[in-house]
Backbone as CSV, one residue per row, in Angstrom:
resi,resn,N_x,N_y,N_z,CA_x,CA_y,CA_z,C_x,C_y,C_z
1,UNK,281.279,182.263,157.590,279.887,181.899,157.340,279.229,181.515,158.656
2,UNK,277.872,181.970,158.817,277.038,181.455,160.382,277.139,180.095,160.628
3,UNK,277.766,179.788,161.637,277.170,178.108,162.037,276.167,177.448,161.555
4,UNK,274.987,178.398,161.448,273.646,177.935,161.321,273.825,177.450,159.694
5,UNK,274.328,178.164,159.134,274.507,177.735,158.037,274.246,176.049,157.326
6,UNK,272.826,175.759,156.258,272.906,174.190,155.950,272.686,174.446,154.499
7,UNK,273.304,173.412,153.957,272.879,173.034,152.878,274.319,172.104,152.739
8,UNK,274.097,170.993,151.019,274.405,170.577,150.593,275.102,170.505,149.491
9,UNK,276.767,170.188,149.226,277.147,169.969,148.023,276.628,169.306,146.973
10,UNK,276.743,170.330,145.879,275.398,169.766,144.413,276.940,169.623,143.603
11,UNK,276.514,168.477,143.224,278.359,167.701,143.074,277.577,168.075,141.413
12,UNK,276.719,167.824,141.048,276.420,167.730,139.360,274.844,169.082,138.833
13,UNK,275.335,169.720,137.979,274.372,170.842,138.025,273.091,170.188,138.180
14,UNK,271.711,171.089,138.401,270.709,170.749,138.791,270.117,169.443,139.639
15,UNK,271.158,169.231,140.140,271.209,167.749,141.458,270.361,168.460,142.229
16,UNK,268.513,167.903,143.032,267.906,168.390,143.504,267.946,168.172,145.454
17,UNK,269.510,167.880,145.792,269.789,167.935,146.889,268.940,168.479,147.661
18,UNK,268.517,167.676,149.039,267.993,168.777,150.086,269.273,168.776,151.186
19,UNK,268.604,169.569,151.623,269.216,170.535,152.973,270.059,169.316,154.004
20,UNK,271.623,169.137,154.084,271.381,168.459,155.511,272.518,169.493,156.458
21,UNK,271.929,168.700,157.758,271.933,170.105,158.870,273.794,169.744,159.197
22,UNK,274.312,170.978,159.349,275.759,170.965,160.183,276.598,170.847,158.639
23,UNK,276.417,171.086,157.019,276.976,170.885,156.628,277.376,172.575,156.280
24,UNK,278.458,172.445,155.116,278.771,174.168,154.108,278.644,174.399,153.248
25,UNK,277.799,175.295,152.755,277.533,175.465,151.652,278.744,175.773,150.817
26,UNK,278.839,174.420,149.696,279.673,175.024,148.701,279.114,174.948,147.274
27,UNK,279.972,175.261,145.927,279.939,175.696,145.070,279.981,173.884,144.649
28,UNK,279.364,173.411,143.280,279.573,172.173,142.789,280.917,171.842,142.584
29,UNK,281.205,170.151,142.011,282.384,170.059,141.835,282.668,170.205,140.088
30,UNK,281.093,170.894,139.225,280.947,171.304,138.088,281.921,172.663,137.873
31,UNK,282.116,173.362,138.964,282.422,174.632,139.184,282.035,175.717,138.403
32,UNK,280.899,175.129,138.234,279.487,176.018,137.690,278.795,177.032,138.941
33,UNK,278.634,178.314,138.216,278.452,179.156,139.534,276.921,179.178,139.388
34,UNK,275.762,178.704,140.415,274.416,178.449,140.659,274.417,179.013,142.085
35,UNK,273.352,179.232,142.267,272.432,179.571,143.563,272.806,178.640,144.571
36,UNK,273.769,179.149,145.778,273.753,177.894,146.745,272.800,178.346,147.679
37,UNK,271.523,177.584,148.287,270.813,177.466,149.186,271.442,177.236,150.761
38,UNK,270.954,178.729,151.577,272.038,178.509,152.731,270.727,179.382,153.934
39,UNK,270.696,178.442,154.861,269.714,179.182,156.124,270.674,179.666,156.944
40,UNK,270.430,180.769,156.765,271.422,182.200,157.827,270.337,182.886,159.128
41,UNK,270.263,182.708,160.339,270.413,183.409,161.172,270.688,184.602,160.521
42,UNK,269.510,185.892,160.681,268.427,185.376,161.421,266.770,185.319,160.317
43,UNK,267.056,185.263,159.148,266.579,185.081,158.212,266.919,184.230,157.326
44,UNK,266.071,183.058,156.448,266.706,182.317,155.828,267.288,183.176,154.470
45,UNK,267.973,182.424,153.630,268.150,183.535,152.269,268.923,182.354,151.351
46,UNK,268.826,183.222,150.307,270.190,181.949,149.105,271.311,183.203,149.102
47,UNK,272.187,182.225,149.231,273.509,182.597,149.170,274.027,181.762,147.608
48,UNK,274.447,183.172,146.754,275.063,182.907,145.939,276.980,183.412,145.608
49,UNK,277.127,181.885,145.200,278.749,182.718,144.616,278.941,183.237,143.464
50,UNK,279.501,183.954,143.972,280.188,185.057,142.799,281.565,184.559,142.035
51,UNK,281.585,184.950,140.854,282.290,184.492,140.495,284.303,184.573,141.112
52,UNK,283.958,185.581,141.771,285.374,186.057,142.592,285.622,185.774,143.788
53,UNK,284.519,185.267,144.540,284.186,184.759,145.879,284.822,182.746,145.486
54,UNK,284.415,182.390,144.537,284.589,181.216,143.672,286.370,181.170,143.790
55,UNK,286.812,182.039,142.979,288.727,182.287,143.022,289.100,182.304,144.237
56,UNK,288.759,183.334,145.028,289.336,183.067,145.713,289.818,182.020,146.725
57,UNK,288.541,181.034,147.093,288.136,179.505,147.803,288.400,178.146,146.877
58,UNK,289.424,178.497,146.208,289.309,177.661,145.498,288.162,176.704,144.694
59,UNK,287.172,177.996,144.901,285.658,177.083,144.249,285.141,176.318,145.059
60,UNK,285.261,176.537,146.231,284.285,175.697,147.412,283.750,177.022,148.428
61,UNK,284.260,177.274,149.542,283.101,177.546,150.564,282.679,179.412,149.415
62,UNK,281.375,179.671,150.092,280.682,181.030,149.420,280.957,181.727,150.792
63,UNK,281.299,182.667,150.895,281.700,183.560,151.620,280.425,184.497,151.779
64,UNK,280.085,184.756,153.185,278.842,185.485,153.743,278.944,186.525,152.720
65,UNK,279.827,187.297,153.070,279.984,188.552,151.609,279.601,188.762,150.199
66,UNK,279.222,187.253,149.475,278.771,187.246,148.278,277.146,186.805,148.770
67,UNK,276.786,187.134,149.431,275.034,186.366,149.572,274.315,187.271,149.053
68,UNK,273.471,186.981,148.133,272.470,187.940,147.633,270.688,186.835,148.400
69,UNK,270.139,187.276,148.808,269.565,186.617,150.256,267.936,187.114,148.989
70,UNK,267.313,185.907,149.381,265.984,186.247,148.931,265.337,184.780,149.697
71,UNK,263.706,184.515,149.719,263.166,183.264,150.535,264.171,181.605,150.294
72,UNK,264.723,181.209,151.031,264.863,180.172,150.910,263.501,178.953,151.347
73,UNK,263.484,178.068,150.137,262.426,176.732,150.446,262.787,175.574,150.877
74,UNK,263.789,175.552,151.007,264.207,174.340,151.256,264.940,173.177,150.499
75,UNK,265.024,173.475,149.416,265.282,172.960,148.635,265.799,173.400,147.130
76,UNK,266.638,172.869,146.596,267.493,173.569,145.541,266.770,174.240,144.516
77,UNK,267.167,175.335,143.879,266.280,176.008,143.103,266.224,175.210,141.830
78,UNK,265.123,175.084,140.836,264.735,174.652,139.937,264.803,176.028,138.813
79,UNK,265.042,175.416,137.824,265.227,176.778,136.618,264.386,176.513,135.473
80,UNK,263.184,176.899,135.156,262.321,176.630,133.914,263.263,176.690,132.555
81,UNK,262.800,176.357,131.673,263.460,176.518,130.160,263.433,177.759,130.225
82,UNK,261.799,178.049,130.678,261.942,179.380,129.623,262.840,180.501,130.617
83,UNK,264.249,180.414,131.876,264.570,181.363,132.242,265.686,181.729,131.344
84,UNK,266.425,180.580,130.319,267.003,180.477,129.454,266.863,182.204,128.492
85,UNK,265.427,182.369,128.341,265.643,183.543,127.407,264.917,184.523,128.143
86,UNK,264.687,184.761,129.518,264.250,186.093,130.094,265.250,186.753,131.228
87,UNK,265.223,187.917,131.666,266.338,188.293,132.632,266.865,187.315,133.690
88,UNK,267.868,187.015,134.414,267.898,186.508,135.544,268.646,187.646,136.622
89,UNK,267.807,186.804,138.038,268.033,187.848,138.942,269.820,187.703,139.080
90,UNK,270.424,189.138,139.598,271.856,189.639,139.962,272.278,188.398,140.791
91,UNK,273.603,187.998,140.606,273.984,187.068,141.086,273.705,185.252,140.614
92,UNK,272.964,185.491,139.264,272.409,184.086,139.212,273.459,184.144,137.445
93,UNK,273.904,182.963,137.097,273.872,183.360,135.901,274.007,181.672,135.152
94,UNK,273.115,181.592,133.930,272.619,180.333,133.121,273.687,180.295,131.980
95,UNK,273.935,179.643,131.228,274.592,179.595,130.412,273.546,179.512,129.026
96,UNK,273.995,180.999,128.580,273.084,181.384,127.550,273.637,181.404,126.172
97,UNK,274.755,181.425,126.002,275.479,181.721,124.088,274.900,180.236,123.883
98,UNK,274.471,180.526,122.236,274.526,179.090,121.645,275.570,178.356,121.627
99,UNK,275.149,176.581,121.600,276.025,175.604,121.742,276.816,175.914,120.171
100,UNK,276.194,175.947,119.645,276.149,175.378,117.872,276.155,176.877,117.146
101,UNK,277.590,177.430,116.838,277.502,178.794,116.245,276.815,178.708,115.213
102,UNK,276.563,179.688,114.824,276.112,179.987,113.474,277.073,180.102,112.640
103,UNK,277.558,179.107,111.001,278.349,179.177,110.366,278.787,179.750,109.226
104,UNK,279.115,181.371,109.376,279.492,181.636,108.184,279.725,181.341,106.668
105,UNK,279.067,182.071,106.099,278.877,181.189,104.495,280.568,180.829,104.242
106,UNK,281.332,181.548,104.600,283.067,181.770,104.026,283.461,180.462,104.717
107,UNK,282.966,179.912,106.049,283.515,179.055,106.738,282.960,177.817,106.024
108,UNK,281.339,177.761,105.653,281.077,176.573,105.098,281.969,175.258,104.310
109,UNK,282.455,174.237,104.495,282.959,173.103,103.519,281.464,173.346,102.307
110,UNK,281.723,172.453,101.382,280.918,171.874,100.326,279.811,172.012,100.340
111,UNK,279.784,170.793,101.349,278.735,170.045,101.465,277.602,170.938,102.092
112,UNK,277.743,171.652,103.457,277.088,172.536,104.082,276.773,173.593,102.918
113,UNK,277.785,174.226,102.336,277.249,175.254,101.223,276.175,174.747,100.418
114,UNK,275.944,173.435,100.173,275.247,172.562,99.291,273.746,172.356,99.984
115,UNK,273.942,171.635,100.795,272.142,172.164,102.144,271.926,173.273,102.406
116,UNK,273.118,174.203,102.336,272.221,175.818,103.075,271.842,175.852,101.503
117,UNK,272.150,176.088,100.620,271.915,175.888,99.592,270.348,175.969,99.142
118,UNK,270.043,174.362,99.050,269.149,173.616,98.890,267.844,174.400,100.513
119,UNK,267.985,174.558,101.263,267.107,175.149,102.428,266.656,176.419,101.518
120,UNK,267.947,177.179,101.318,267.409,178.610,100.992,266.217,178.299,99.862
121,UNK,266.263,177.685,98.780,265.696,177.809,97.793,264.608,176.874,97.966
122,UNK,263.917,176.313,99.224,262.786,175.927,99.175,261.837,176.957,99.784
123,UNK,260.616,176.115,100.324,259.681,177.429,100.853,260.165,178.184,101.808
124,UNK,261.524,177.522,102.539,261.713,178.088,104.117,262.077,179.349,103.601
125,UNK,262.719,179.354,102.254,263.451,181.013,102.091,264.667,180.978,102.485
126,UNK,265.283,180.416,103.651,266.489,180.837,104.563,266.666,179.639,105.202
127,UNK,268.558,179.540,105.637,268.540,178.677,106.864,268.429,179.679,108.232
128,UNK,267.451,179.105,109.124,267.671,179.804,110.276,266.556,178.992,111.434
129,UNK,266.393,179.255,112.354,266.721,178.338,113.879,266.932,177.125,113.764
130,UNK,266.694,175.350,114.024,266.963,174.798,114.535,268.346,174.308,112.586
131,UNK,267.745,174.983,111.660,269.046,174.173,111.101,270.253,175.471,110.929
132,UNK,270.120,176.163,111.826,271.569,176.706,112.453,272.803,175.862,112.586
133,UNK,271.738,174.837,113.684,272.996,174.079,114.476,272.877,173.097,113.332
134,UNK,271.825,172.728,113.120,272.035,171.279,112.302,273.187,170.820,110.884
135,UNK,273.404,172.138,110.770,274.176,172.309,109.242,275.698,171.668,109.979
136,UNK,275.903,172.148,111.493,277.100,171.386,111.487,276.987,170.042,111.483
137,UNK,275.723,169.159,111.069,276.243,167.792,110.444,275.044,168.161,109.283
138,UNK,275.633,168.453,108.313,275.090,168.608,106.929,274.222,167.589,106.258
139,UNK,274.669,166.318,106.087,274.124,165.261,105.536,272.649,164.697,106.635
140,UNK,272.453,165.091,107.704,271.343,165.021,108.650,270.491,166.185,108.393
141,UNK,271.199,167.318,108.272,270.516,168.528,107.685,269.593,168.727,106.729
142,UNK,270.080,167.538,105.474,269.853,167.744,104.915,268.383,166.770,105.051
143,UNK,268.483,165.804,105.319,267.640,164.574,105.827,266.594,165.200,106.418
144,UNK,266.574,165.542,107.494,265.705,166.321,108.099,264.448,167.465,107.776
145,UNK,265.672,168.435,106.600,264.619,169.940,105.886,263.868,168.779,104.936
146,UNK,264.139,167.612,104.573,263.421,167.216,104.065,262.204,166.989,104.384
147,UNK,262.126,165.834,105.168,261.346,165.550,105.881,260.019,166.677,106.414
148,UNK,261.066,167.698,106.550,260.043,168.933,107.267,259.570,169.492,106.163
149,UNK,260.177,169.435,104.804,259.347,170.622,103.747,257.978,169.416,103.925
150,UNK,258.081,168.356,103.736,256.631,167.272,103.145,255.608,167.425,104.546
151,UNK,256.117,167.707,105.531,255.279,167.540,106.952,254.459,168.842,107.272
152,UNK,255.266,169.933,106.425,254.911,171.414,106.498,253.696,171.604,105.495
153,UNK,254.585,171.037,104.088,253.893,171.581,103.177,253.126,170.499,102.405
154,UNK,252.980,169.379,102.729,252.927,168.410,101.823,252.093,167.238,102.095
155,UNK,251.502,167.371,103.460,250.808,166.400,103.998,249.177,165.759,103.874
156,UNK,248.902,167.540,103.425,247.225,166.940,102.670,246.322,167.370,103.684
157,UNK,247.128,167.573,105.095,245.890,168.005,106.525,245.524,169.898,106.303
158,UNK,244.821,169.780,106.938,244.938,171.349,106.969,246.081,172.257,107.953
159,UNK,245.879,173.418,106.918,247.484,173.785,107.823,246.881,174.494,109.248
160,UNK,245.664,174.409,109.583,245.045,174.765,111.311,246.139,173.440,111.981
161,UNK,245.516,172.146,111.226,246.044,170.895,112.051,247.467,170.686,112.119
162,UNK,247.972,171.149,110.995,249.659,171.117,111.281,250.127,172.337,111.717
163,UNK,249.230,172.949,112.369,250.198,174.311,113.205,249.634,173.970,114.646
164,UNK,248.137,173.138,114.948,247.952,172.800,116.561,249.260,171.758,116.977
165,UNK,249.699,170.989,116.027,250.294,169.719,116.154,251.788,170.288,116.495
166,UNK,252.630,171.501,115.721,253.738,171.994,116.376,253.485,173.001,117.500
167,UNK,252.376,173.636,117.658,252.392,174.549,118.659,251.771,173.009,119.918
168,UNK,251.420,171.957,119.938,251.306,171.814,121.066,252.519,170.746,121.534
169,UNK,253.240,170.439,120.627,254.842,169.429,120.649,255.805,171.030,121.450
170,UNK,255.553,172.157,120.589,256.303,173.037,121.263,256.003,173.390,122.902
171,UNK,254.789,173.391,123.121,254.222,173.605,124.520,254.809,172.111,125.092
172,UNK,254.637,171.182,124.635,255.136,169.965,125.536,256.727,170.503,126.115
173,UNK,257.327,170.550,125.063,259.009,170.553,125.329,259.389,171.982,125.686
174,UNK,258.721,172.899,126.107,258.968,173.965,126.591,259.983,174.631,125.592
175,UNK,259.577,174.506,124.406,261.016,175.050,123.519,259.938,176.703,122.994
176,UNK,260.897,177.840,123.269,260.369,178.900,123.166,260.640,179.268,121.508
177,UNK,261.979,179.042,121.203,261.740,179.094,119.716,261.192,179.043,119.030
178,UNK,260.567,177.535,119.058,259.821,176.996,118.370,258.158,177.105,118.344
179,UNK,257.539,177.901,119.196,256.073,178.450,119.633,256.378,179.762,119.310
180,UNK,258.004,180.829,119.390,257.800,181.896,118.954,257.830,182.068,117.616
181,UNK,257.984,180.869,116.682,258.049,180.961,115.220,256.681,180.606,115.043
182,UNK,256.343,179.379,115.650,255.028,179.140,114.580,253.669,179.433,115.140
183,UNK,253.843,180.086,116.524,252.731,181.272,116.765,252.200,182.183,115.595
184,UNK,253.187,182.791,115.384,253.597,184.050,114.168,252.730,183.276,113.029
185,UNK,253.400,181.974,112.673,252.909,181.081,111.066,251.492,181.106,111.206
186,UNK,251.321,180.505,112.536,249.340,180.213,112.503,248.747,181.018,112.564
187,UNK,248.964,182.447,113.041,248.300,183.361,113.183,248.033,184.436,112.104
188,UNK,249.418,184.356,111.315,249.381,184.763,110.011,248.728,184.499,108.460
189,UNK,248.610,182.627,109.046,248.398,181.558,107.669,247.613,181.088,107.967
190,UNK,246.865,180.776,109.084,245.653,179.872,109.212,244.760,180.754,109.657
191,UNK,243.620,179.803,110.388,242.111,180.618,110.662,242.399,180.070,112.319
192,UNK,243.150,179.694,112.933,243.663,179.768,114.287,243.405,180.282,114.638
193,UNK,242.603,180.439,115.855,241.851,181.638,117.249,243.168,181.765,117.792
194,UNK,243.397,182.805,118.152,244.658,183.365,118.767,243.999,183.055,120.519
195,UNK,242.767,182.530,121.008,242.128,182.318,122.140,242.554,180.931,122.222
196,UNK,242.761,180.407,121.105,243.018,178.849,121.236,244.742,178.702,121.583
197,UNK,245.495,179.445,120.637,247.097,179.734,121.161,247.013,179.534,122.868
198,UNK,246.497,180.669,122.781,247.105,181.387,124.449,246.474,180.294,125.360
199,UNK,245.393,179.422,125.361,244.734,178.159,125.851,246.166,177.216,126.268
200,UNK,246.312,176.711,124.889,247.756,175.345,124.932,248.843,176.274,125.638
201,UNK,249.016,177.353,125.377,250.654,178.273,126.263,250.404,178.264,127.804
202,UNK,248.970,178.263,128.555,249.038,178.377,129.120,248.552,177.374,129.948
203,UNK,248.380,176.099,129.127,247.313,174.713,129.666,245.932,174.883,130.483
204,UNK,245.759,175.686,129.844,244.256,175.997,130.272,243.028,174.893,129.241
205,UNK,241.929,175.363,130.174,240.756,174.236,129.067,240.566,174.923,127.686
206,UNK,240.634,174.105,126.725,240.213,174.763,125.383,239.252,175.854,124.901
207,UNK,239.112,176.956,124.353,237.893,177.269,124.334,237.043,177.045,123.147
208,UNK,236.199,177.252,122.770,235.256,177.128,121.655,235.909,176.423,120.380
209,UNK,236.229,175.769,119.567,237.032,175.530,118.176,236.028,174.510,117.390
210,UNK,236.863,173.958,115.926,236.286,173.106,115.449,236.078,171.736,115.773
211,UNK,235.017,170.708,115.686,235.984,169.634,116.307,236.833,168.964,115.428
212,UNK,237.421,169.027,114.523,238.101,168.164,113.951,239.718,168.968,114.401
213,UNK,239.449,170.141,114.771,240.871,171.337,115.646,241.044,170.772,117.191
214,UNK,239.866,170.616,117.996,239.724,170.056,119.083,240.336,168.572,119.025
215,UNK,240.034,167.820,118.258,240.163,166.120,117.772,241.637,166.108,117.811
216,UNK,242.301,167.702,116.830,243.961,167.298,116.497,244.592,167.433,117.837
217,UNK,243.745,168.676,118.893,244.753,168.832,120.403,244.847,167.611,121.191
218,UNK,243.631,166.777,120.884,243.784,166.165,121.870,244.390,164.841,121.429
219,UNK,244.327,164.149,120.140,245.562,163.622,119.462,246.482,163.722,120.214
220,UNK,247.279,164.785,119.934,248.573,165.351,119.834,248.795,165.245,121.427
221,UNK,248.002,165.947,122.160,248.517,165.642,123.564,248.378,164.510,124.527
222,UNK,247.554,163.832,123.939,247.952,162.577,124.536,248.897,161.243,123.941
223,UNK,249.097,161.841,122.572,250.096,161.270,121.964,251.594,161.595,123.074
224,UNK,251.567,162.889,123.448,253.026,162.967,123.835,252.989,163.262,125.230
225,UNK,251.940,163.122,125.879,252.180,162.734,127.522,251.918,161.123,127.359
226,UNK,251.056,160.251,126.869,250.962,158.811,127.093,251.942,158.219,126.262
227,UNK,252.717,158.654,124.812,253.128,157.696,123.783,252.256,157.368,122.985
228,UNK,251.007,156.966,123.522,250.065,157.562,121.808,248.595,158.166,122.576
229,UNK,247.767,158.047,121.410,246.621,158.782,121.614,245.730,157.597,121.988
230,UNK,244.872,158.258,122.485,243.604,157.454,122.989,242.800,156.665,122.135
231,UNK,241.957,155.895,121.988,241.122,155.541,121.287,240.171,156.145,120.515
232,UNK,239.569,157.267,121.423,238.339,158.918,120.700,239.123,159.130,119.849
233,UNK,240.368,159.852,120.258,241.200,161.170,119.435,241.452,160.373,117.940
234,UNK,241.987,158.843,118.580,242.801,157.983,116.966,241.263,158.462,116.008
235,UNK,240.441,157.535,116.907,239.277,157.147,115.765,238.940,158.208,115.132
236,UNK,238.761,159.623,115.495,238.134,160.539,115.146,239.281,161.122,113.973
237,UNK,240.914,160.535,114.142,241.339,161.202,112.890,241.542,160.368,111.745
238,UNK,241.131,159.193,112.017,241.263,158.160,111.419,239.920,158.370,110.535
239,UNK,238.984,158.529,111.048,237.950,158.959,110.484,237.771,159.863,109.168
240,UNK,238.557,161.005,109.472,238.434,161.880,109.281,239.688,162.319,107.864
241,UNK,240.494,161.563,108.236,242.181,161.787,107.343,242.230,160.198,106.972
242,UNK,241.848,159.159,107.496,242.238,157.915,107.270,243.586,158.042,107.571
243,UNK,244.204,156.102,107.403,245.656,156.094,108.012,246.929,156.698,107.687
244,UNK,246.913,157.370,106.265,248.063,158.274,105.791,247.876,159.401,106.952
245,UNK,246.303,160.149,107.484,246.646,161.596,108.006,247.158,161.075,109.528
246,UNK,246.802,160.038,109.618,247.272,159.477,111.311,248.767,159.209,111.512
247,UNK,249.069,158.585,110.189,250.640,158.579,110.177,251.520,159.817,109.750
248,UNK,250.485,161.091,109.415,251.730,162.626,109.027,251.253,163.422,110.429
249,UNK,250.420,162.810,111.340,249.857,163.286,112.586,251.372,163.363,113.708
250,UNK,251.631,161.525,113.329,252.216,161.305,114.544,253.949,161.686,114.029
251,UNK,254.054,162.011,112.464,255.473,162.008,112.111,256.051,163.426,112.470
252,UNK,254.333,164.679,112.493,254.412,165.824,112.623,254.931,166.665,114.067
253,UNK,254.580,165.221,115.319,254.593,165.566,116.455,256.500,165.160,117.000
254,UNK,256.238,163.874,116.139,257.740,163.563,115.934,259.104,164.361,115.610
255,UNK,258.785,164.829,114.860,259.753,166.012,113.959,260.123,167.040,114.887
256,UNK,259.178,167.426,114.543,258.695,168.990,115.715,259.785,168.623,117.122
257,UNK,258.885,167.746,117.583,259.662,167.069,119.184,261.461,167.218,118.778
258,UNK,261.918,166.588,118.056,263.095,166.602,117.196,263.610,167.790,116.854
259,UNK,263.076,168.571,116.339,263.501,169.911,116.472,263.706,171.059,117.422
260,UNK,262.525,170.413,118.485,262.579,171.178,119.683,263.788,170.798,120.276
261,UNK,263.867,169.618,120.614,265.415,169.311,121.514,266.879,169.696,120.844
262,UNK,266.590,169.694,119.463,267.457,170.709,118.804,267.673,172.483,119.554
263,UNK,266.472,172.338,119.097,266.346,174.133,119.478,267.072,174.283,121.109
264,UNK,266.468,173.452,121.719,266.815,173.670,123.059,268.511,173.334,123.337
265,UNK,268.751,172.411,123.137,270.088,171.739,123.225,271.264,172.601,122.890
266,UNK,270.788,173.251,121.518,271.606,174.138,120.426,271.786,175.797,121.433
267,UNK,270.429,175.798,122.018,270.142,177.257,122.226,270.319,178.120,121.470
268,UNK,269.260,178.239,120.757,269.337,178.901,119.761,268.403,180.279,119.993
269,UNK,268.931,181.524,120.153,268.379,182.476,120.903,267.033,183.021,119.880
270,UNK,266.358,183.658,120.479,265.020,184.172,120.102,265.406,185.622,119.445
271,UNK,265.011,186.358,118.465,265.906,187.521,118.030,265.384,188.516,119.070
272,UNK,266.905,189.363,119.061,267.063,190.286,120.228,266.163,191.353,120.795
273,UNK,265.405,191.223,121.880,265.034,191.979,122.870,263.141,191.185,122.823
274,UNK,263.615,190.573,121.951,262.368,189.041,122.184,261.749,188.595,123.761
275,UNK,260.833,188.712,124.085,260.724,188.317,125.572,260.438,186.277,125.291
276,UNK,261.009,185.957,126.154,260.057,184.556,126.012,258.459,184.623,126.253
277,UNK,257.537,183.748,125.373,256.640,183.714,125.014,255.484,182.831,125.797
278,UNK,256.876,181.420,126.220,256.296,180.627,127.033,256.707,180.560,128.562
279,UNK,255.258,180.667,129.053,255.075,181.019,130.491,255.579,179.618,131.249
280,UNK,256.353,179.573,132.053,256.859,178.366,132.520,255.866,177.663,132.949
281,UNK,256.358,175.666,132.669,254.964,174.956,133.059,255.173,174.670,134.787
282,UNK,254.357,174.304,135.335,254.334,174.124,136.752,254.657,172.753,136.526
283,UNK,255.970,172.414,137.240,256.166,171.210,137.615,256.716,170.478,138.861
284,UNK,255.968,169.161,139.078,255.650,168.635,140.380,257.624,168.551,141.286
């Protein structure tokens, strides 16, 4: 490897190490194979290990020979959610199979046969994304579809307001699943501007809507960047729903949030040849 060679051992994945000078680039002590950041004479570049470059070094130094060289910044690469479900470049590779298989009806115990059960035969129709994983603790499973049939179907708001309220919990948590399902729902089931979607996906300013649609975004998003909502947003749904719709407001953003870190955690893939939907957020 060049003398010139710097960077830093990333002892724990996504450790945002910078650069220090005179050291070697190696592989973590995760022995997780990631992008090692390496300034080569006479161009900077990332040097990545390969998984055979890895064997042979006992999983420490990357051997000039495995460098796949593109701008180095200075600093360790960052990976959006959403690279989770779109190509990654040669030489890079994420850990993509779900955590949480999907469990065969034959494999099911009882109890699980008993919630998939009970799921199938409500409105959902089916078990499928986040209570994939969830069925492997059944009795939470079951807790939960509850909760979600009354928040879905049962709350009394309009279903515009309970589809801004998961599409903008989904835009918070970057969970692609969960914006590629209920994109589809609002656009299908409500009177949702598909101008207003692509607005929250892409955090742009709102355009034209109702205000009591406007009232729920901005609820909802300052509910889950501050912890709650502002004083305008409360009053105006308070107004509008009184304190039952303020309390299926904040249980709706709750849930959702809850399901997203499911979704994400679980990885629960998007069906096949699905592009991700959500455009990564810019972060500081």
């Amino acid at each position: 490897m060049p003398a010139c060679c710097e960077a830093r051992t990333m002892a724990t994945p996504g450790n945002p190490s910078r650069f220090q000078a005179g050291s070697t680039a190696r592989c973590g002590a995760s022995r997780r194979i990631r992008p090692i950041p390496c300034c080569c004479s006479p161009a900077p570049t990332w040097a990545s290990c390969s998984a055979a470059s890895m064997a042979a070094t006992n999983g420490n130094a990357c051997p000039t020979n495995s460098a796949k060289c593109a701008p180095c910044t200075g600093a360790w690469p960052t990976f959006p959610r959403a690279a989770r479900l779109t190509p990654l470049p040669s030489g890079t590779r994420l850990m993509q199979e779900p955590r949480f298989p999907r469990i065969p009806p034959e494999q099911m115990d009882p109890r699980q046969r008993e919630v998939a059960a009970s799921i199938a035969a409500g409105p959902r129709g089916e078990v499928k994304g986040p209570f994939l994983a969830l069925l492997h603790h059944p009795d939470l499973a079951d807790r939960l579809q509850q909760l979600g049939e009354h928040l879905r179907f049962g709350t009394g708001l309009p279903p515009e307001l309970v589809e801004l309220a998961v599409l903008v919990t989904a835009r918070h948590w970057d969970c692609q699943y969960e914006w590629f399902a209920h994109r589809r729902i609002a656009l299908n089931t409500t009177s949702l501007d598909a101008a207003v979607i692509d607005a929250i996906a892409h955090g742009q300013p709102l355009p034209a809507m109702p205000d009591e649609q406007r009232d729920a975004c901005d609820f909802c998003g300052e509910l889950l960047r501050d912890g709650e909502p502002g004083e305008r947003a409360y009053d105006a749904i308070l107004q509008r729903y009184g304190r039952r719709g303020v309390l299926d407001l904040l249980a709706l953003c709750g849930y959702y949030g809850l399901l997203a870190m499911v979704l994400n955690t679980a990885r629960i893939p998007l069906p096949d040849g699905t592009p991700a939907p959500l455009p990564p957020k810019h972060r500081s």
